[in-house]
N, C-alpha and C positions, 0 to 999 in steps of 0.2 A: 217667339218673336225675336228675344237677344239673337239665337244662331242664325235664323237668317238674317239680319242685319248686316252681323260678323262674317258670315258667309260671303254677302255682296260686297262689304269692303277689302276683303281678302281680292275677288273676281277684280275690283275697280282697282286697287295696286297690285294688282299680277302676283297676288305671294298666297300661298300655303297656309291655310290653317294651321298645320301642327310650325310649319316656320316662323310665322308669328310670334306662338306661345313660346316658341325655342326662345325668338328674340328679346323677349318681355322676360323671361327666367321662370316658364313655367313647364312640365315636363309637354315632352310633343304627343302623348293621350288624351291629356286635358283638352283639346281640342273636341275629340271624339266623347269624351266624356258631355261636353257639352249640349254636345247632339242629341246621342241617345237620351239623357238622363231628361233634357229640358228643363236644366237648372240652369241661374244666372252669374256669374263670377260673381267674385266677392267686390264690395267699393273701391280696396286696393288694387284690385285687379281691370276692374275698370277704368280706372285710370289712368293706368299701365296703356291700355289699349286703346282707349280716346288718346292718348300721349301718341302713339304709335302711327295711329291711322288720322292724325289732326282735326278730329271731332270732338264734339259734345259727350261726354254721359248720358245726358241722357237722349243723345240721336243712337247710340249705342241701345240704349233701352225702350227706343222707338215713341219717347215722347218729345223729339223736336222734330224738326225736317232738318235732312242733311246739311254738311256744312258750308257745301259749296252748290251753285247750280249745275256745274259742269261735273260735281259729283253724283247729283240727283239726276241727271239726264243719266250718266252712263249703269247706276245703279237701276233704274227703271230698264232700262237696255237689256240688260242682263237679265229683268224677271221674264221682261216679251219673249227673250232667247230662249232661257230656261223652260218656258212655260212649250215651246214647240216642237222642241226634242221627246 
């Protein structure tokens, strides 16, 4: 559940998973690490990336609703999208 969250706010700010992690100062595989393994960053790192993308931890961890509505619209946008391709 984390990656896709991270996935759609990557989609919703127009940036790069591994550009991200670049930004936050984690290496640019950790990204992909994420994916495959279906593990969760650590709390510090968390943080980092609620810090980055101006959410919650725990909307990051998909247990609040997004931070904004005009987030939440464009983030559902993107599953309609993703889901048709």
């Amino acid at each position: 559940m984390f990656y896709d969250i991270f996935e759609k706010l990557c989609y919703v700010h127009n940036v790069k998973p591994n550009t991200v992690t670049k930004a936050i100062g984690l290496s640019t595989a950790t990204a992909t690490n994420w994916k495959t393994s279906m593990r969760i960053p650590s709390g510090e790192t968390l943080v980092k990336l609620a810090d980055y993308f101006h959410c919650s931890v725990d909307y990051l961890l998909g247990r609040a609703e997004g931070p904004s509505a005009d987030l939440f619209i464009k983030a559902s946008l993107f599953c309609c999208l993703s889901t048709t391709n």
